[in-house]
GUNU-121536 format. One line per 5 residues: number of its first residue (from 1); for each residue x, y, z of N, C-alpha, C. Coordinates in pm, whole numbers, plus 50000, padded with zeros to 5 digits. Layout:
N
NUM> X:Y:Z:X:Y:Z:X:Y:Z | ... .
This chain:
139
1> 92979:94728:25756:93078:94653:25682:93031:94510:25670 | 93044:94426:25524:92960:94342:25534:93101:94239:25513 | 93103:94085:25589:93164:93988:25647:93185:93946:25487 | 93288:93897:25473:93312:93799:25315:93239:93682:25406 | 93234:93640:25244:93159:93527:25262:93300:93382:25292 .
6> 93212:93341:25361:93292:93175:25432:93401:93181:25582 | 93413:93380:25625:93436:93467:25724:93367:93367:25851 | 93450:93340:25966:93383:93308:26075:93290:93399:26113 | 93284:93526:26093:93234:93619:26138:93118:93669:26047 | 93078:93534:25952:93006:93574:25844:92802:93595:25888 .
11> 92831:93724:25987:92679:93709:26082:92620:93855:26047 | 92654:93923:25924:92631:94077:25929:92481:94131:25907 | 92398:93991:25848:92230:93996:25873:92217:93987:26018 | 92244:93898:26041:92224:93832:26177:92237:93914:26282 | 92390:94014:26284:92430:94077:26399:92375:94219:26374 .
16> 92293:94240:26241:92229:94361:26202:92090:94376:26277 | 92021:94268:26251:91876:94247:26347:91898:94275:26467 | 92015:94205:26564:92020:94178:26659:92064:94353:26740 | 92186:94453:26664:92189:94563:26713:92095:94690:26668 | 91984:94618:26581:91832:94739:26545:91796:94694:26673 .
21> 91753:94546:26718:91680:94551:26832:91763:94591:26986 | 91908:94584:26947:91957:94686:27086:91938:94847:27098 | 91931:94877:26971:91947:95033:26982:91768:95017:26995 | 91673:94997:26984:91543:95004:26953:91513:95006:27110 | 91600:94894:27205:91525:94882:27334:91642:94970:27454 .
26> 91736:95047:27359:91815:95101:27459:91895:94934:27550 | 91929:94858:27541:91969:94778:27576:92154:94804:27555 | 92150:94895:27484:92336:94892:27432:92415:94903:27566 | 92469:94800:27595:92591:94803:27725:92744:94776:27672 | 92823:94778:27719:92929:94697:27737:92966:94543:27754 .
31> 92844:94529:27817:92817:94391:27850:92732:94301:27706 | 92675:94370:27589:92615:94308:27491:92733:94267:27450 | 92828:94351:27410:92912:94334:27300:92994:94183:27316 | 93024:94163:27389:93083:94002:27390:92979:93899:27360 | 92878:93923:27419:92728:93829:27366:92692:93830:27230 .
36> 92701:93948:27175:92695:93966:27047:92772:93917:26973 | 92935:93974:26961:93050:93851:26926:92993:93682:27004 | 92975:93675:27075:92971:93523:27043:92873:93466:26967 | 92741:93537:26990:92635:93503:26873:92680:93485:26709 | 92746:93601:26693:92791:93598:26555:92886:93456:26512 .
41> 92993:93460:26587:93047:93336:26579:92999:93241:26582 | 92945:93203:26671:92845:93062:26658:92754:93078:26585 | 92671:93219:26485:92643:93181:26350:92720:93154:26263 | 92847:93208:26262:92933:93213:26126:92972:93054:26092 | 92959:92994:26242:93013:92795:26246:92947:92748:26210 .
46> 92789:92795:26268:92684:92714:26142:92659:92712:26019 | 92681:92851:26003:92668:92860:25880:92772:92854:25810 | 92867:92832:25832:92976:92724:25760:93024:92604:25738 | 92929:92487:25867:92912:92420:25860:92809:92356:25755 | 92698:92418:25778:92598:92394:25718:92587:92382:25546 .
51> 92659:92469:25527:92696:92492:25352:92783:92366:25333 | 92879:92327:25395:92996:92241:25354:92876:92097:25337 | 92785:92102:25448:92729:91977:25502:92615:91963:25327 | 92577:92047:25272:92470:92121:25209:92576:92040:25094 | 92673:92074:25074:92733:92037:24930:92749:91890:24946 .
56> 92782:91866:25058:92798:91678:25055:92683:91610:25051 | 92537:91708:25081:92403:91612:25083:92405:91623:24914 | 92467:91689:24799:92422:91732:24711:92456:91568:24630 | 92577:91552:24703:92665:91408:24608:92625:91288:24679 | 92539:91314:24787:92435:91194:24867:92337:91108:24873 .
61> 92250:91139:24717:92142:91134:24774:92077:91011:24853 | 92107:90920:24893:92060:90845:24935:92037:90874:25135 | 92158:90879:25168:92191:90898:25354:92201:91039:25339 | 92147:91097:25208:92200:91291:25256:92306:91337:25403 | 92437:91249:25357:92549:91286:25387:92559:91297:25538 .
66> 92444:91213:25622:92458:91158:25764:92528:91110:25791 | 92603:91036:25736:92697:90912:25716:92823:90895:25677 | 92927:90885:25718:93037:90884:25641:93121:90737:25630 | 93202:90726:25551:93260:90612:25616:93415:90692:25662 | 93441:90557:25750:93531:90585:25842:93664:90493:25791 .
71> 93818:90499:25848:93958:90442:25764:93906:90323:25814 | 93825:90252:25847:93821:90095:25877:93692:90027:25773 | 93636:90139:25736:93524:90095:25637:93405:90150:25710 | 93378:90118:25834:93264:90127:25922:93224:90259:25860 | 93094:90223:25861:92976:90413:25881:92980:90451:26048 .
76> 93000:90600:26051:93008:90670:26152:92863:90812:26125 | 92874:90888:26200:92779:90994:26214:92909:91131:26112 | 92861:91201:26049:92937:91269:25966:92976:91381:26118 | 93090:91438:26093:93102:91500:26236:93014:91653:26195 | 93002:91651:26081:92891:91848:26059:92810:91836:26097 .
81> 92742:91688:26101:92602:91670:26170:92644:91758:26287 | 92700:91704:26418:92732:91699:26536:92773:91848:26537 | 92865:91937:26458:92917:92084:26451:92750:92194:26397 | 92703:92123:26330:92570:92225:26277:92441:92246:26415 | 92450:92076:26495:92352:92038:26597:92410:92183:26663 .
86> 92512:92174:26700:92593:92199:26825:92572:92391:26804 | 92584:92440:26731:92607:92575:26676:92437:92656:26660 | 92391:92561:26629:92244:92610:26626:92192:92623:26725 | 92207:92505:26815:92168:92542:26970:92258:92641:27047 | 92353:92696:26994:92410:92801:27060:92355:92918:26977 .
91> 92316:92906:26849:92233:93082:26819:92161:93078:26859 | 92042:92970:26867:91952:92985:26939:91897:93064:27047 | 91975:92978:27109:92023:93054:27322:92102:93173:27306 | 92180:93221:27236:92199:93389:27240:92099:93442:27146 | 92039:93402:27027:91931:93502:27041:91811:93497:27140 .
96> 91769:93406:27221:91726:93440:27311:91740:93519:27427 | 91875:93552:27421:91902:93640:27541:91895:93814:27484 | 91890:93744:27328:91879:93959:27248:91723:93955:27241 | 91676:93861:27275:91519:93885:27249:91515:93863:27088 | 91593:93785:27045:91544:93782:26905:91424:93657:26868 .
101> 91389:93567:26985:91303:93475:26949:91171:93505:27025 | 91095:93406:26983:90920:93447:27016:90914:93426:27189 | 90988:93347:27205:90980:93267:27332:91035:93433:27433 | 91138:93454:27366:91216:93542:27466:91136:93686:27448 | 91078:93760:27367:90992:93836:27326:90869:93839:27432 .
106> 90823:93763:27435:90693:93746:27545:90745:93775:27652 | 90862:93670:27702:90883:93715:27786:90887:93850:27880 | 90942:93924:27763:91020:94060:27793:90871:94122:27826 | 90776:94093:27726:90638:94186:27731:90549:94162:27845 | 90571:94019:27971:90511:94026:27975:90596:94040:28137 .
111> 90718:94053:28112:90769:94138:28234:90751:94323:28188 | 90712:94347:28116:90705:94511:28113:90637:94567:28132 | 90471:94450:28163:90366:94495:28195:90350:94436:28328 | 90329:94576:28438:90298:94546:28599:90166:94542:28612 | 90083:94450:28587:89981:94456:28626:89929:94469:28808 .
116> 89843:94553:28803:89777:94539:28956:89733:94407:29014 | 89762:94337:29090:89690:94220:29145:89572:94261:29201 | 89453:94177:29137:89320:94217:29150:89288:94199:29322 | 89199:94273:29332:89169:94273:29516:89163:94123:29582 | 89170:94161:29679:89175:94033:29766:88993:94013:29832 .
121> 88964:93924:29853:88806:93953:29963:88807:93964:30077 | 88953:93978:30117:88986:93995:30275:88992:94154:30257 | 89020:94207:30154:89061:94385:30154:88948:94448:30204 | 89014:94548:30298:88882:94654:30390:88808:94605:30529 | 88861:94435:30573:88760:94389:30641:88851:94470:30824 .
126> 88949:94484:30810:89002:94509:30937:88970:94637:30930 | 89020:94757:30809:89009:94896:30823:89099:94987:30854 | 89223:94935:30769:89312:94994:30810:89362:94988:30961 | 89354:94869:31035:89403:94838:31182:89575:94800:31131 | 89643:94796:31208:89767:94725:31127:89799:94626:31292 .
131> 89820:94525:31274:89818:94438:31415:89983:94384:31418 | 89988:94448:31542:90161:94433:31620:90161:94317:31674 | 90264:94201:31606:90268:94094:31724:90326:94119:31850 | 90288:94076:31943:90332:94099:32078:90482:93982:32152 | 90586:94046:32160:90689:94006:32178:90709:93977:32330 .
136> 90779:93854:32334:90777:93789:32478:90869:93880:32592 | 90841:93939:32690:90937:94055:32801:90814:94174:32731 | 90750:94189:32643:90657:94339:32631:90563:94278:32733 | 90501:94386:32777:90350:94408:32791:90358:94407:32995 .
């Protein structure tokens, strides 16, 4: 079912990638599904932010709509700046936790591979002895 558009919930690319790569890694819990809803949401803010912010750089061009003025006259920081900052760094960090970024990807690969830790140059020198410390009242 695909999200209308301007929908907080407007993440149905987004939350589409994100449950190919759950069903792909067997990852589907109980526990995604709220991660997932929040991912989506905090795309749907950006990306509703972002469009609104997108039409005011259009009538900007000079401060591309960084800037607003404020009821006293003063220039302030436009607050979408601050709502788009804020929302992106939250898809971000949940798609990192679906493995949807490069960073988090490696990761996963390079916990999936157990490599052997290569020998030691101490290996073989005792011979299989295994040495008991000796406890104080033994002996």
């Amino acid at each position: 079912m695909k999200a209308p558009k301007g929908s907080l919930f407007a993440c149905d690319a987004q939350s589409g990638a994100a449950l190919t790569l759950l069903k792909n890694t067997e990852w589907r819990a109980q526990l995604d599904v709220p991660a997932l809803a929040a991912y989506c949401y905090s795309f749907g803010q950006w990306r509703m932010a972002a469009e609104a912010l997108a039409k005011m750089q259009a009538n900007d061009p000079i401060m591309g709509a960084q800037l607003v003025k404020t009821k006293y006259g003063d220039a302030a920081l436009n607050p979408l700046v601050s709502i788009v900052r804020k929302h992106a760094g939250d898809v971000v960090r949940y798609a990192g936790e679906f493995g949807l970024t490069a960073a988090a990807r490696s990761r996963m690969i390079r916990a999936s591979v157990n490599p052997q830790p290569p020998p030691s140059k101490f290996d073989g020198l005792i011979g299989g002895c295994t040495v008991t410390p000796i406890r104080s009242g033994d002996g």
